[in-house]
LUMVO-823069 format. One line per field, with one value per residue: residue number from 1; x, y, z of N, C-alpha, C in turn. Coordinates in steps of 0.05 Angstrom, whole numbers. Example, Ala and Ser with C-alpha at 12.3 -4.5 7.8 and 13.67 -1.06 7.14 Angstrom:
REM LUMVO-823069
resi = [1  2]
n_u = [264  257]
n_v = [-114  -45]
n_w = [156  142]
ca_u = [246  273]
ca_v = [-90  -21]
ca_w = [156  143]
c_u = [264  258]
c_v = [-66  1]
c_w = [156  157]
***
This chain:
REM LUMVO-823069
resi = [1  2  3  4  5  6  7  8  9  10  11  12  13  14  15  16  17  18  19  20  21  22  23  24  25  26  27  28  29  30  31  32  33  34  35  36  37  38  39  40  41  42  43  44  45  46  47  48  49  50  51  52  53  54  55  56  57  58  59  60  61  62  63  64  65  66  67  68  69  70  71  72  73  74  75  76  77  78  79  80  81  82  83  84  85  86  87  88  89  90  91  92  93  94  95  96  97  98  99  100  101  102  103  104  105  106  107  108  109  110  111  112  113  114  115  116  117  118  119  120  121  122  123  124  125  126  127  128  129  130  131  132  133  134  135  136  137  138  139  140  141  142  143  144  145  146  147  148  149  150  151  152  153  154  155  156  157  158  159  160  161  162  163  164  165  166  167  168  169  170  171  172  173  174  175  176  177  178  179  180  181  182  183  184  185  186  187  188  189  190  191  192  193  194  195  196  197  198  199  200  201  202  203  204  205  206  207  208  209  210  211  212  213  214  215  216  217  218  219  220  221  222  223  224  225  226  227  228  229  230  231  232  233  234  235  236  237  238  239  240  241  242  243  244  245  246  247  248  249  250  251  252  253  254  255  256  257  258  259  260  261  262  263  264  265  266  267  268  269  270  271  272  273  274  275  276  277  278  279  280  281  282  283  284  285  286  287  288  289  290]
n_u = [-1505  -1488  -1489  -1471  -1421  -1394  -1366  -1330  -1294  -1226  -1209  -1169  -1168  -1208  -1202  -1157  -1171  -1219  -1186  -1153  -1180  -1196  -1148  -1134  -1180  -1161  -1131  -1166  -1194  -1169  -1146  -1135  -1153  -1103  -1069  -1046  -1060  -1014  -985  -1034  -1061  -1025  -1028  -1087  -1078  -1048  -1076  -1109  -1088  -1096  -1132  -1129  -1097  -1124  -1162  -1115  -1103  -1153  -1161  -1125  -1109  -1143  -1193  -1191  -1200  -1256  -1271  -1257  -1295  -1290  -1320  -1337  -1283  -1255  -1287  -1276  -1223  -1227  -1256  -1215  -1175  -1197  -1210  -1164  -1129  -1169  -1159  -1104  -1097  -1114  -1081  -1052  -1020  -977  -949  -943  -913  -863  -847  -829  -862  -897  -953  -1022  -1054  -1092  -1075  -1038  -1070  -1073  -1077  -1135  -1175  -1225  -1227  -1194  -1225  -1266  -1243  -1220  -1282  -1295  -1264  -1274  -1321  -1301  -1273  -1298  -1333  -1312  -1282  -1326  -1341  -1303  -1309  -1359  -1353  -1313  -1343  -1381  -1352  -1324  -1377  -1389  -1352  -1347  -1395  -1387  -1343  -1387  -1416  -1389  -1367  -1419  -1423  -1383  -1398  -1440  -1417  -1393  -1429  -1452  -1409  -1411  -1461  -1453  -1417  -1442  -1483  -1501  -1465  -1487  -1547  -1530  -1507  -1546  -1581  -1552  -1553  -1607  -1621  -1582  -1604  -1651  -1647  -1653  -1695  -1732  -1723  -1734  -1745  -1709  -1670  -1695  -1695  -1637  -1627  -1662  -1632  -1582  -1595  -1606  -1553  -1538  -1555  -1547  -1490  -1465  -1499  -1520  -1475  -1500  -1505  -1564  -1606  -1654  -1669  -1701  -1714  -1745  -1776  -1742  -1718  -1682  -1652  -1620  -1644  -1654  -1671  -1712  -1728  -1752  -1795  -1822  -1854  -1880  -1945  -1969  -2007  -1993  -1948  -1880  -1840  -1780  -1732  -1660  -1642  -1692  -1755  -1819  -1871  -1936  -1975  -1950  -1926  -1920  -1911  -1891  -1840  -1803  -1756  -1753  -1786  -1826  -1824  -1864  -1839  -1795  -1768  -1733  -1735  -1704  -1720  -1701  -1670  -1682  -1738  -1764  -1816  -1846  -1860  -1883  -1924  -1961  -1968  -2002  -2049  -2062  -2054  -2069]
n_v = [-2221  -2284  -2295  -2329  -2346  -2298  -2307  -2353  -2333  -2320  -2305  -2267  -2231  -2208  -2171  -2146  -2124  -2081  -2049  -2028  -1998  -1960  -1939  -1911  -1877  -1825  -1799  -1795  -1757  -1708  -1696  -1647  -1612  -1624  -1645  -1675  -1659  -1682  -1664  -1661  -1717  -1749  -1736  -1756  -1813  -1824  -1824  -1853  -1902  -1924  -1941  -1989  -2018  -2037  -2076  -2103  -2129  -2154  -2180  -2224  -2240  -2228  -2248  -2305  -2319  -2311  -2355  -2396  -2401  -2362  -2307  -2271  -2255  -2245  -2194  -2163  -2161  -2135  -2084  -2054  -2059  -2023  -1969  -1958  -1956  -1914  -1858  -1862  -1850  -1802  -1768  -1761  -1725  -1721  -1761  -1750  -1701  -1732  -1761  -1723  -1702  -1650  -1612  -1605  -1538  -1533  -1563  -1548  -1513  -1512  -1566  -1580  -1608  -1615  -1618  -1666  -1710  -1699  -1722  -1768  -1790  -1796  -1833  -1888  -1887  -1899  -1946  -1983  -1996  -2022  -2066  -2090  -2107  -2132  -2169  -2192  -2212  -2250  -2282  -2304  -2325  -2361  -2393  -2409  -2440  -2487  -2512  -2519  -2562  -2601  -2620  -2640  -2683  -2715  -2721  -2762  -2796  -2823  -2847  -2883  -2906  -2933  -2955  -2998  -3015  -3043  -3079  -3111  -3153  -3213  -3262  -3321  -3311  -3304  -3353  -3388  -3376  -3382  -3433  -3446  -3431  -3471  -3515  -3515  -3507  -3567  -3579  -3523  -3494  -3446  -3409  -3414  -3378  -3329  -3333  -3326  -3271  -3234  -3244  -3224  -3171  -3148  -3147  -3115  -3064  -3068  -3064  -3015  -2981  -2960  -2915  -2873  -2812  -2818  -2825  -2859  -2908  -2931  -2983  -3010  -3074  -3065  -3048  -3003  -2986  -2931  -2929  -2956  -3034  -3027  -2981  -2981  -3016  -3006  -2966  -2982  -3021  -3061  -3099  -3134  -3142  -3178  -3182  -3230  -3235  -3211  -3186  -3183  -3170  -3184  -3191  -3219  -3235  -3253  -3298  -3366  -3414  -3448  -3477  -3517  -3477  -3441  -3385  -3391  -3352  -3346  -3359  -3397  -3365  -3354  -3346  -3336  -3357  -3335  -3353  -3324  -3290  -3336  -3344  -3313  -3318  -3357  -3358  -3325  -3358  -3403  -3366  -3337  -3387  -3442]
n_w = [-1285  -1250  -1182  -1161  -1211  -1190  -1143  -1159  -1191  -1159  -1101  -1092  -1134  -1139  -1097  -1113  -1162  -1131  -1095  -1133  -1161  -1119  -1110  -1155  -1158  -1131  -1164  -1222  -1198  -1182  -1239  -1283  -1335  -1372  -1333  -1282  -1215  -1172  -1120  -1088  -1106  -1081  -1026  -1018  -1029  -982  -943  -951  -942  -888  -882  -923  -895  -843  -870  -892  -843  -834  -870  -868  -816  -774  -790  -789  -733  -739  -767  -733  -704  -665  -649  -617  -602  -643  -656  -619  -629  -680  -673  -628  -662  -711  -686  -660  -715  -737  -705  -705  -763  -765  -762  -808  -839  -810  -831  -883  -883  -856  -903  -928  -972  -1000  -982  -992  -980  -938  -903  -872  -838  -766  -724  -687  -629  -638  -701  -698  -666  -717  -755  -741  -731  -790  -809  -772  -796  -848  -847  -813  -853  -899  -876  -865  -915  -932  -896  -912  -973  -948  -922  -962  -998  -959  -952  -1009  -1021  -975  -991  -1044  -1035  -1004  -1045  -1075  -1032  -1031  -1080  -1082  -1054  -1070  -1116  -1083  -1067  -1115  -1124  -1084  -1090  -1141  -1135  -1091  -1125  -1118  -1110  -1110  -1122  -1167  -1192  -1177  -1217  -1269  -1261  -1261  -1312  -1343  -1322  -1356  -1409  -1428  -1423  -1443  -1490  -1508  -1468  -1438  -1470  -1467  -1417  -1411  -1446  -1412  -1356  -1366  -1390  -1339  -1313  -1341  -1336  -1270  -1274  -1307  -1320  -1272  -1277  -1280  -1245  -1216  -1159  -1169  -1205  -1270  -1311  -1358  -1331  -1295  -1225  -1198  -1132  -1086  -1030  -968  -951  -921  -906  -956  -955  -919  -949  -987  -998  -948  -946  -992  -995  -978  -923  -943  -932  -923  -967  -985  -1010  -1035  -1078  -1056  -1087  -1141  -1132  -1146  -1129  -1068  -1043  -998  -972  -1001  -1052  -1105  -1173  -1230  -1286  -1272  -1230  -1175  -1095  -1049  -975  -910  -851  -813  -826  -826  -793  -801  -851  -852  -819  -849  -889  -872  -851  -905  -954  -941]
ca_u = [-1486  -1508  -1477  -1452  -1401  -1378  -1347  -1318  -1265  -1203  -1213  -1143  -1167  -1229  -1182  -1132  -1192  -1217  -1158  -1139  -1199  -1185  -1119  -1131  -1190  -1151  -1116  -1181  -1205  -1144  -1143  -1151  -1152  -1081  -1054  -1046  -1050  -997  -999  -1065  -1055  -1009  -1045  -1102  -1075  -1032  -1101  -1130  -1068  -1102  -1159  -1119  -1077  -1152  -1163  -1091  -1103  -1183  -1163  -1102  -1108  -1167  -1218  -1183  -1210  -1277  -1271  -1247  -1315  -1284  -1337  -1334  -1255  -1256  -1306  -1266  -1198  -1235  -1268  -1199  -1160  -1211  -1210  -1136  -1119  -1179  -1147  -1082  -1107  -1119  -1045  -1041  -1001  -950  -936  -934  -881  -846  -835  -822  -882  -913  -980  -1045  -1049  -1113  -1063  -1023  -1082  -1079  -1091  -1147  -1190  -1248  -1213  -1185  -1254  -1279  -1221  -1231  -1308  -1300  -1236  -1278  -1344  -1301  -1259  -1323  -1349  -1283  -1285  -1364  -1347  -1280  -1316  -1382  -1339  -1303  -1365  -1392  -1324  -1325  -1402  -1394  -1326  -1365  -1424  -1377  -1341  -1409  -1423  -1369  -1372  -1439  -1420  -1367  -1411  -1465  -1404  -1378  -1458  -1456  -1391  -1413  -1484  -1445  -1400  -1465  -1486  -1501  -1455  -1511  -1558  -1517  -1492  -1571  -1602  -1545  -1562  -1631  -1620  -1574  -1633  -1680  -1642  -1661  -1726  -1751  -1692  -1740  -1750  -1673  -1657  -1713  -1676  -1605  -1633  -1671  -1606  -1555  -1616  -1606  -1530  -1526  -1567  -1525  -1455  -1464  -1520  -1519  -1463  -1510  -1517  -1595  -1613  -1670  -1659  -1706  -1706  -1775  -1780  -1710  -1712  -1652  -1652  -1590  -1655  -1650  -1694  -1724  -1745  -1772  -1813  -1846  -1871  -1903  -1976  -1958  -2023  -1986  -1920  -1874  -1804  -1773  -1703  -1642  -1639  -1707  -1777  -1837  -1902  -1948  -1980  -1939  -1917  -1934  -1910  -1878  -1816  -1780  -1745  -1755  -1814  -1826  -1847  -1860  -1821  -1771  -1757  -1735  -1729  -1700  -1734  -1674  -1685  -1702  -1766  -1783  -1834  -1870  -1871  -1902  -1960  -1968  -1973  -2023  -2065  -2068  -2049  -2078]
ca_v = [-2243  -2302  -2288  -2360  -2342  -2278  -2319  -2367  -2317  -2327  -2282  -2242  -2222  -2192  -2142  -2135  -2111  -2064  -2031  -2016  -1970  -1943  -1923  -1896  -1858  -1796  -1790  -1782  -1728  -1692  -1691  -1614  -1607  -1647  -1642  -1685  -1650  -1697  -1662  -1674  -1743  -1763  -1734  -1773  -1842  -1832  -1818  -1879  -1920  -1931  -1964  -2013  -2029  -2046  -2092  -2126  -2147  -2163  -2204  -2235  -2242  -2227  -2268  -2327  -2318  -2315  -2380  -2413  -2401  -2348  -2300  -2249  -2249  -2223  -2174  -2144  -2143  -2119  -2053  -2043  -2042  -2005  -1952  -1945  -1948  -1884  -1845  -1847  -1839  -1776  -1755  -1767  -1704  -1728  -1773  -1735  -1682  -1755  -1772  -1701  -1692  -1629  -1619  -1585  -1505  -1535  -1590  -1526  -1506  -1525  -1582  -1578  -1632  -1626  -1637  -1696  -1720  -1703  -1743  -1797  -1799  -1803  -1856  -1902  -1905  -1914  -1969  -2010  -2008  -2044  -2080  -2103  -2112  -2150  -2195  -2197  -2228  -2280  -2304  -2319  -2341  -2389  -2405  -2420  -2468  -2501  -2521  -2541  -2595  -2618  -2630  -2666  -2707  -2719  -2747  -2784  -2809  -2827  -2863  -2906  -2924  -2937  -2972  -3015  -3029  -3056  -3110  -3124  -3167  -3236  -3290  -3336  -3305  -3301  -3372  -3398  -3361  -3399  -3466  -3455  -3435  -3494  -3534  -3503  -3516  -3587  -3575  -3511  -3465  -3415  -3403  -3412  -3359  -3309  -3319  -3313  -3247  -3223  -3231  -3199  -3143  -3145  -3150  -3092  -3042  -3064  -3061  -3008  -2959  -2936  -2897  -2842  -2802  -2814  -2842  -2882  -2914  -2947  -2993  -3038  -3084  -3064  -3020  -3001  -2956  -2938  -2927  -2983  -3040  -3032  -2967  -2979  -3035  -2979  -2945  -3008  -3033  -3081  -3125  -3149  -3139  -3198  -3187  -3252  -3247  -3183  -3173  -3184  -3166  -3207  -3188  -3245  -3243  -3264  -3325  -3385  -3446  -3447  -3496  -3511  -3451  -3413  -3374  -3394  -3340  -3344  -3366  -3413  -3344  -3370  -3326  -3357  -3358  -3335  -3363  -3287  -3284  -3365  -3349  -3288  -3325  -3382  -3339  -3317  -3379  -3409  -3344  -3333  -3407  -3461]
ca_w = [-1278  -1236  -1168  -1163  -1222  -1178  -1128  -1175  -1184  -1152  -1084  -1084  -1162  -1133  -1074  -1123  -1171  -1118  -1086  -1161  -1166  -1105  -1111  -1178  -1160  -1130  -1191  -1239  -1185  -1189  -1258  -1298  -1370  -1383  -1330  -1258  -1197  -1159  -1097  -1080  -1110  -1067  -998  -1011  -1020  -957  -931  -962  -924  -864  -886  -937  -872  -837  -895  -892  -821  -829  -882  -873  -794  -761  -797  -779  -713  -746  -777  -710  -685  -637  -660  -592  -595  -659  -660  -594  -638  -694  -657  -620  -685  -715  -656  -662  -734  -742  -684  -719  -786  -763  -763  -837  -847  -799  -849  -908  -877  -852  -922  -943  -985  -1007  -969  -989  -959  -914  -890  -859  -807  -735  -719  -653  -623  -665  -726  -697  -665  -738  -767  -725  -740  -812  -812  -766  -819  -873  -837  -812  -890  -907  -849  -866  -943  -935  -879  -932  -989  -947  -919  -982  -1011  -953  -957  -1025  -1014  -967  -1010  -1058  -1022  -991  -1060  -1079  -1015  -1042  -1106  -1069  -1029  -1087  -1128  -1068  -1057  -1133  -1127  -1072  -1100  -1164  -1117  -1077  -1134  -1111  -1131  -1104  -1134  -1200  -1202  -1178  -1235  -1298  -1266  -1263  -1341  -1353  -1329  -1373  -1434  -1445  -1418  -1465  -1505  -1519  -1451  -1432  -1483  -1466  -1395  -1410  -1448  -1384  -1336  -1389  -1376  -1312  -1311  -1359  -1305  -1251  -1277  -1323  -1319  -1252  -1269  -1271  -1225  -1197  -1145  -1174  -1241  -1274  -1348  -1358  -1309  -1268  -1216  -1177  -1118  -1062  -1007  -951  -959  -896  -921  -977  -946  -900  -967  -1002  -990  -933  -955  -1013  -997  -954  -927  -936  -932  -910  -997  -1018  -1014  -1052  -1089  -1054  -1108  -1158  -1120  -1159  -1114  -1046  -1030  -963  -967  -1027  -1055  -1138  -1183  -1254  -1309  -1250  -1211  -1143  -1073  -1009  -946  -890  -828  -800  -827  -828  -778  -808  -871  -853  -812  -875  -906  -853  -857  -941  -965  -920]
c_u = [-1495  -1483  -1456  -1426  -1384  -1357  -1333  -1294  -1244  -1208  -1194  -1143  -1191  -1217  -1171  -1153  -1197  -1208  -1151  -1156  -1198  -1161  -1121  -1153  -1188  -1138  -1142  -1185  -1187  -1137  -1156  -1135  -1127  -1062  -1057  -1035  -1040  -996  -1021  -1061  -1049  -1021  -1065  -1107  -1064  -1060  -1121  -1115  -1083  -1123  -1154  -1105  -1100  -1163  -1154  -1098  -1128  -1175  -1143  -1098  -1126  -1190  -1217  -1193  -1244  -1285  -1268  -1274  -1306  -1294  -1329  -1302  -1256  -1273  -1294  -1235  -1208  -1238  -1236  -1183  -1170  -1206  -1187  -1125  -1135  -1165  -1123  -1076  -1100  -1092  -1035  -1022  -972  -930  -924  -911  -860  -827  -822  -842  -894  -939  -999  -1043  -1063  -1099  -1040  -1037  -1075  -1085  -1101  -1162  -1211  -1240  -1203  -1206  -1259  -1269  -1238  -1262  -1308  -1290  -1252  -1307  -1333  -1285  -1279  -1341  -1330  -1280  -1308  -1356  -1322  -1298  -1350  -1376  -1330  -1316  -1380  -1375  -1334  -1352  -1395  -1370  -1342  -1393  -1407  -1363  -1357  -1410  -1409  -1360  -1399  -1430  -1401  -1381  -1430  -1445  -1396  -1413  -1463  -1442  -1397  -1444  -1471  -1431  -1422  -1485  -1472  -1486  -1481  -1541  -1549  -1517  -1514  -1582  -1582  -1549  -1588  -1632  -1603  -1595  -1660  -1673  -1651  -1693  -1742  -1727  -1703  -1741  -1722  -1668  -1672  -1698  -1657  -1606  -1638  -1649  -1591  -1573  -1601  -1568  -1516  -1532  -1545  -1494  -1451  -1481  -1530  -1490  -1471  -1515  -1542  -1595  -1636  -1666  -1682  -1712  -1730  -1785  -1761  -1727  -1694  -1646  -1632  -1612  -1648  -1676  -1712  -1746  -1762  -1792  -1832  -1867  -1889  -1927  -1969  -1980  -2014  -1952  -1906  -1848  -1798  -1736  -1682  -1648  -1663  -1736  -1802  -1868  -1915  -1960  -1978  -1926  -1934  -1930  -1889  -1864  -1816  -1775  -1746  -1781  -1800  -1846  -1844  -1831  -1786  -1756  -1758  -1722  -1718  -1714  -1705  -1686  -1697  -1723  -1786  -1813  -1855  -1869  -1890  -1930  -1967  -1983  -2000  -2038  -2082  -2074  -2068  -2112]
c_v = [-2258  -2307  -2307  -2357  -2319  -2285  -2349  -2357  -2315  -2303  -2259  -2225  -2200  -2163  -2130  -2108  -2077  -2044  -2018  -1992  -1958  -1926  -1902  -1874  -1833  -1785  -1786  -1764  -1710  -1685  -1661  -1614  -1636  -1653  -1664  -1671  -1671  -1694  -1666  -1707  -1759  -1762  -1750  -1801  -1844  -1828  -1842  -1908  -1928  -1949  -1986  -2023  -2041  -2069  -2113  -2141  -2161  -2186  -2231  -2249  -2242  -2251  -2300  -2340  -2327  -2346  -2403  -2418  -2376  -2317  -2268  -2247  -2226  -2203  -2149  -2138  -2133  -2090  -2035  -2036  -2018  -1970  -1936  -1937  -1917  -1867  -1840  -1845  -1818  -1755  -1756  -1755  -1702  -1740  -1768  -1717  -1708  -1755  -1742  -1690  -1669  -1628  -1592  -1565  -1513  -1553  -1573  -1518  -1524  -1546  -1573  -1596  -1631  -1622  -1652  -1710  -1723  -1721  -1770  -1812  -1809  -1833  -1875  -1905  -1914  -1945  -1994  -2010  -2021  -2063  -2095  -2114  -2128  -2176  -2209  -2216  -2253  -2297  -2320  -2330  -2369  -2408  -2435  -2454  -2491  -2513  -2526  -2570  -2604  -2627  -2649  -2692  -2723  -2733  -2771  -2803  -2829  -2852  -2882  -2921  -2939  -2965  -3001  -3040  -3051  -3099  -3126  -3150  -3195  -3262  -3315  -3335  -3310  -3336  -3390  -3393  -3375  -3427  -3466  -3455  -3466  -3513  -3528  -3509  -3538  -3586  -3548  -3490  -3445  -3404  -3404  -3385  -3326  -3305  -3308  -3267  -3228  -3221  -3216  -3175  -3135  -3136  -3125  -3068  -3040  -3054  -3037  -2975  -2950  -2921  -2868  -2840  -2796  -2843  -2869  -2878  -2939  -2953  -3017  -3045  -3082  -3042  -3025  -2980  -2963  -2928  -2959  -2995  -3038  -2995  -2960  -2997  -3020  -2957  -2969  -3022  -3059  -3108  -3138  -3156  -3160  -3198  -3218  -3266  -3217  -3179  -3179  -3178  -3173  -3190  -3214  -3252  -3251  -3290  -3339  -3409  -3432  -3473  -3492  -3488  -3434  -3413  -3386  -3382  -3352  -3347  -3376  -3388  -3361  -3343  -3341  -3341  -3355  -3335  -3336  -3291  -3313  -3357  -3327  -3297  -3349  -3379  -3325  -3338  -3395  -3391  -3341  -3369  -3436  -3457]
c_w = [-1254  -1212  -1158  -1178  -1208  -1161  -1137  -1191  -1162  -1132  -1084  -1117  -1159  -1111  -1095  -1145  -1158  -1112  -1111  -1163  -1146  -1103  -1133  -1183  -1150  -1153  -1209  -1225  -1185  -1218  -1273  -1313  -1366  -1370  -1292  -1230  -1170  -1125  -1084  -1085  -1089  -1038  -1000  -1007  -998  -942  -932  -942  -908  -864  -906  -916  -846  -855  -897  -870  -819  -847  -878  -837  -776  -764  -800  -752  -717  -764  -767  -703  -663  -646  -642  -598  -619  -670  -641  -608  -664  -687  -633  -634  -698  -712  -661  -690  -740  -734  -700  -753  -791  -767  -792  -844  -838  -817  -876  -908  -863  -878  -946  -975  -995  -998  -983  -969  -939  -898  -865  -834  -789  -724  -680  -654  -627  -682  -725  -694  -692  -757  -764  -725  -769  -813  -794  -781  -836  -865  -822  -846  -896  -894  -863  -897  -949  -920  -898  -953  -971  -938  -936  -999  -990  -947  -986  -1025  -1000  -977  -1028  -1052  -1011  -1014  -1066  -1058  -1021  -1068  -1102  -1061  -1046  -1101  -1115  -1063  -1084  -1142  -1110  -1080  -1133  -1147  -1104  -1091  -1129  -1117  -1129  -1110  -1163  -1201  -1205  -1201  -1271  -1284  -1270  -1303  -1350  -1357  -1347  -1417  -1451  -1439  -1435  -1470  -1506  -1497  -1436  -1448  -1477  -1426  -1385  -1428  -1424  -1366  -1346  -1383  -1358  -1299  -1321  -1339  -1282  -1250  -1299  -1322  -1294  -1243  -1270  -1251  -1209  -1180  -1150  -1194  -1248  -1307  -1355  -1332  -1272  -1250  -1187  -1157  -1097  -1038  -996  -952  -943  -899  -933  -972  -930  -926  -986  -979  -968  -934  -971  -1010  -966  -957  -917  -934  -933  -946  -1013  -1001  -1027  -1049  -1073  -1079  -1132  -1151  -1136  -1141  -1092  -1042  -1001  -953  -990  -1039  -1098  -1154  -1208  -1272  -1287  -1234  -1181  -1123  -1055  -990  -928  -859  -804  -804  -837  -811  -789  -834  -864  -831  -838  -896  -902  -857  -884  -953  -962  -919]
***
């Protein structure tokens, strides 16, 4: 089982789990031929008490501390509960003639201070394994919590970049690109229609197909990425490559004619020139052109 699905169980289903086989394993040991030896039974869960009551507070109280960041605090009321619940662990039997119980014959000796010491040694290993294996689970309970809402701030995060790259489409761009087709109509249809094809392309990618989830998407000639352009300008051949404006970037070499202010590629593609980079275009221009 793929450890990921372990803690994809509901945490208080995993104790409840637990504790169940705990409780219930004095009763198989107690068991001969058909019959349940009860006394015993019953001494050993009152025996088991002390360390489900180590448990209640680690879980329910303590490790709240541990979640604060207050790391030293609770490590110091950890080891003092600890300390104290072993110690009176040790009195188990107190409790059993409390409640009027029936006690095991060995539950009759003496109590002297090494059988409490020895008490008290056992009752504080098994109470830091409970301790270590309650605080083991909720770290990776709240590991995993935590890596799940990163993720999901992550896709949040990916859909509002998705959402915003959709709106970021240019009206000025858009509205330049059906006049330049209007004008192309009476001047060549096949070449109007081969354009209004090509933007519907282009229109379809944007508004449509980066609702997948990757970061780079690309469809022929499209390509659509949520890196910054400034970025991606640091990873292209900077001999060929000319920033000419905050939303655009230019092959030089596909430039066919140079305007005033706008670059003209192929088939009436037009770029603007923004007065940012008038001056490193036109060292450019002087340099390559001239």
């Amino acid at each position: 089982m793929n450890i990921n699905n372990v803690f994809r169980i509901p945490e208080n289903i995993v104790y409840v789990f637990i504790w169940a086989v705990v409780f219930t394993f004095p009763i198989l040991l107690s068991t001969g031929g058909d019959t349940i030896d009860w006394v015993r039974t019953s001494n050993e869960i009152i025996r088991i008490l002390p360390f489900f009551l180590v448990f209640i507070l680690n879980n329910y109280f303590f490790f709240r501390l541990f979640k604060k960041k207050k790391i030293a605090l609770y490590f110091l009321v950890v080891a003092i509960s600890v300390l104290l619940i072993s110690f009176l662990g040790s009195f188990s039997h107190l409790i059993i003639r409390f409640l009027h119980l029936p006690e095991l014959n060995n539950s009759q000796s003496p109590i002297d201070a090494f059988f409490i010491l020895n008490s008290v040694f056992y009752n504080l290993i098994f109470s830091i394994l409970v301790i270590g294996l309650n605080t083991a689970i909720k770290i990776n309970v709240s590991w995993f919590e935590h890596m799940k809402n990163y993720q999901e701030l992550q896709k949040e995060n990916l859909r509002n970049q998705l959402l915003l790259l959709k709106n970021q489409i240019s009206p000025h761009f858009f509205m330049n690109t059906l006049n330049n087709i209007h004008a192309l109509i009476d001047y060549d249809k096949e070449i109007a229609k081969n354009s209004v094809v090509k933007l519907s392309k282009l229109m379809r990618v944007l508004l449509y197909e980066v609702d997948n989830e990757f970061i780079l998407l690309r469809n022929k000639k499209f390509v659509i990425t949520l890196m910054r352009l400034k970025n991606l300008e640091m990873l292209l051949p900077r001999e060929i490559i000319l920033r000419v404006h905050r939303s655009y970037i230019v092959n030089i070499q596909n430039i066919t004619t140079i305007e005033k202010n706008r670059i003209v590629f192929y088939e009436n593609i037009y770029i603007p020139v923004s007065d940012q980079y008038k001056e490193g275009f036109k060292e450019f221009v002087n340099r390559n052109l001239i």
